[in-house]
N, C-alpha and C positions, 0 to 999 in steps of 0.2 A: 297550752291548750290541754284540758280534761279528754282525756280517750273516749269518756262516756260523750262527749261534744262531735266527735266523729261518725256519729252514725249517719248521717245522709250522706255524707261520703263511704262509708261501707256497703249500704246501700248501690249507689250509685255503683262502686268497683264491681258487686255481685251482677247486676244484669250486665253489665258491659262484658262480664266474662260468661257469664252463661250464653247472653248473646254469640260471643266470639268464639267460642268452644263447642259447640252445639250439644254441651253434657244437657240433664234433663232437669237436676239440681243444683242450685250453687246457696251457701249458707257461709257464716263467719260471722267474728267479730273483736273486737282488742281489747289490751287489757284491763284487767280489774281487779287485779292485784299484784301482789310482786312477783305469783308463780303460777297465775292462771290467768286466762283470756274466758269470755263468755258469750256463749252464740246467738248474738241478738238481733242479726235481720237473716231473711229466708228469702231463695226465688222459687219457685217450681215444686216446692214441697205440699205436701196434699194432708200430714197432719202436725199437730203442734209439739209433736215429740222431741225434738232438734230444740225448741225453744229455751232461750233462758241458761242452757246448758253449761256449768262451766268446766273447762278444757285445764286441766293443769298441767303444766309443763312437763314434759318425758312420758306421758300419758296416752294414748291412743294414739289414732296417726295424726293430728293435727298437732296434740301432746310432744311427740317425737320431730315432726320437723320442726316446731318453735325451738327445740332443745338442739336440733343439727343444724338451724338456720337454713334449710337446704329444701326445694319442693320434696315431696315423696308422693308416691302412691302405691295403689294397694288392686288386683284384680277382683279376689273376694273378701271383703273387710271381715267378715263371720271367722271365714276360716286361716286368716293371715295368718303365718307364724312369727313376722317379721315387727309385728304391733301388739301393745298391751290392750284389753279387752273390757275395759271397765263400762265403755260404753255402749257393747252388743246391743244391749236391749233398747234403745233409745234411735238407733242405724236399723235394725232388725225393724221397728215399728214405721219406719216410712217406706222400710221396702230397698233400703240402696243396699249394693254389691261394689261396684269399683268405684271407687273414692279417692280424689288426689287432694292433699293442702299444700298448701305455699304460705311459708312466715311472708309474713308485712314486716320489713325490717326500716328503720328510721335511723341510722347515724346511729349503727351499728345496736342498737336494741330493736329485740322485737316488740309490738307494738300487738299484734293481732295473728290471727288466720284467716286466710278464705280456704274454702272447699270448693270443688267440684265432685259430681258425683250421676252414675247413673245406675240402674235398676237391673241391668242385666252383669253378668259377672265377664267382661270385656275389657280387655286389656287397653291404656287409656294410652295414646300414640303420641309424638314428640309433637306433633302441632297444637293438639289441647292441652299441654302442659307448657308450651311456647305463649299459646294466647292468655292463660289462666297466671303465668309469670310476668304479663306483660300488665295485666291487669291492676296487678298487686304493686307493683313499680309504679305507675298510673298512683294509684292511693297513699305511697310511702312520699310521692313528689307533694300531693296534694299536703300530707300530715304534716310534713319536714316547711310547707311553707306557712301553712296556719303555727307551725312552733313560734318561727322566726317571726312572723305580726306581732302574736302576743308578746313575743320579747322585748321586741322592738318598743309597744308601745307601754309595756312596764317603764322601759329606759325611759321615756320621753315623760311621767310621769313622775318621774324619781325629783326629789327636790335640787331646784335648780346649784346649789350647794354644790353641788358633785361637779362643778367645774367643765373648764373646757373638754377635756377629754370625755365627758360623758355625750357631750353634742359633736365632737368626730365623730364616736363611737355611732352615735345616731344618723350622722349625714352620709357616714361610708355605709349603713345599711340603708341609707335609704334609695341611694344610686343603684345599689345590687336590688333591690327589693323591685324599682321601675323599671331593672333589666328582664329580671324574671318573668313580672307581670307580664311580659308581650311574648313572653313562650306559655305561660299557662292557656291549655286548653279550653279551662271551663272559664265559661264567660262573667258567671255571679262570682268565680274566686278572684278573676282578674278585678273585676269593677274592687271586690275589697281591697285587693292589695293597695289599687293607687287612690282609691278614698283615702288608707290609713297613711300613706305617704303625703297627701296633702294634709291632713289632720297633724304628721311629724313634722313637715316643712310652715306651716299657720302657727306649732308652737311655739317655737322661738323667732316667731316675727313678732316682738316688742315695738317695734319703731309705729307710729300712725300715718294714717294713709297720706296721703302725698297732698301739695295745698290744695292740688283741683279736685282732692276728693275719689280721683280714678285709679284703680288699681291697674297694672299692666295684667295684659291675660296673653301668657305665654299657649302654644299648642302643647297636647301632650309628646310628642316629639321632642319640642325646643328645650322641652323642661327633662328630659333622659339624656338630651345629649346635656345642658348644662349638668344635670345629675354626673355625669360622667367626669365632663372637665374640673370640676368642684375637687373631684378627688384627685386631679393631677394626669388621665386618661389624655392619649394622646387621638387626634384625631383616626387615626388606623385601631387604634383601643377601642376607642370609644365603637366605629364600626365590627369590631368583633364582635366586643360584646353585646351590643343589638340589633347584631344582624342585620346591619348597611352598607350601603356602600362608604368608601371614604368622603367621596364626593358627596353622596348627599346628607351625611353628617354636619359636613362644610359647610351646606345650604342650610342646615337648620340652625348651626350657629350662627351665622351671619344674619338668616331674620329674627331670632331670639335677641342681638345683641342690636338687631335694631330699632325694636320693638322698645329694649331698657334705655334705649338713649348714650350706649357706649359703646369703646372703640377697641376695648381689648378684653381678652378671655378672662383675668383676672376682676375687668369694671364689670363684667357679666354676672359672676359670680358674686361678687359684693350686693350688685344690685338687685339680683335676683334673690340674695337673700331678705334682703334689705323690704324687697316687696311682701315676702311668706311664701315664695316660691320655690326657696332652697332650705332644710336647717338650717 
């Protein structure tokens, strides 16, 4: 994914942190080159000073934590000694004083900034820099899984040439990708993730539909625990990792496997690929 593709997820992180933070301003945005981020959504600002801005690395205070990986903040940004100053006059014209950033870090790159920020010169306390951190974690979750789609769906794209190993490679993300999907909070990311899991498991369904014409319609359930067992996930596994019980794991295999007309975990999986239900 293009970082410039992230903006309503930037969006979305800044009021959920301004929200949570009860600072007055929150602003940010990721990168845009190899040594600078650029501030391209606003909440709470009152003019377009902040706008468009770009941030380079080691650079003022959002500059400086991208460079330290680490949140920072600042009681009066004017008179810090502790930050370089390029961008006084730009902070000066909205009016802020205490300013905290936090890197957006991604598998171990940073990716962006968010700010918090308010108008009086007030020291910024361990809960708004807990909320404004938790924020940014919230948006590194959200980037790191739009990565992993588009990779995903490069792979599945790739000419079929590339051999069995490129459709393991596909079917083991695509059990982790249906695990995920039921911890993600946001409900439009989830709907994508397990569209593009049925668009990965529809590709390499070559076989035609069955003679009566019916496809089998697994629940989304039957089709995460087969996702599971696919990859050799044991039933207490398989419960880990999506958050069930063992027992009723059990229960979804057993109507999954009843539903394909088979009697073992192995005819499950065959069949379920068989239908375009598994890679």
């Amino acid at each position: 994914m293009g970082d410039a593709d992230g903006a309503a997820e930037v969006r979305a992180a800044l009021l959920r942190m301004r929200r949570s933070t009860g600072l007055s301003v929150a602003f940010g945005g990721l990168l845009s080159g190899s040594r600078q981020f650029r501030i391209s959504d606003m909440t709470g600002t009152t003019t377009p000073a902040l706008r468009g801005l770009a941030i380079r690395t080691g650079s003022g205070l959002g500059g400086k934590a991208a460079a330290l990986t680490r949140p920072l903040s600042v009681t009066d940004y004017q008179s810090s000694h502790v930050i370089s100053h390029e961008y006084d006059a730009a902070v000066a014209a909205e009016g802020l004083r205490s300013v905290m950033a936090v890197p957006v870090v991604v598998r171990g790159r940073v990716r962006g900034v968010l700010y918090g920020a308010l108008r009086r010169p007030l020291a910024l306390g361990d809960r708004s820099l807990t909320a404004a951190v938790d924020a940014a974690r919230e948006l590194e979750q959200t980037l790191a899984v739009r990565d992993e789609l588009h990779r995903l769906l490069s792979v599945a794209h790739r000419p079929t040439t590339d051999g069995p190993a490129m459709w393991e490679e596909v079917r083991e993300a695509h059990g982790s990708l249906r695990a995920l999907a039921q911890r993600v909070q946001d409900p439009e990311l989830r709907q994508e993730l397990l569209a593009a899991c049925g668009r990965l498991a529809r590709a390499s369904a070559a076989q035609p539909l069955p003679a009566d014409g019916v496809r089998v319609e697994l629940s989304p359930r039957e089709v995460d625990v087969l996702a599971c067992v696919a990859s050799g996930a044991t039933n207490a596994a398989a419960a880990e990792r999506l958050g069930l019980r063992p027992e009723t794991v059990k229960s979804y295999l057993r109507s999954g496997m009843r539903k394909l007309g088979v009697h073992t975990r192995l005819e499950a999986v065959v069949a379920a690929r068989r239908a375009g239900v598994l890679p």
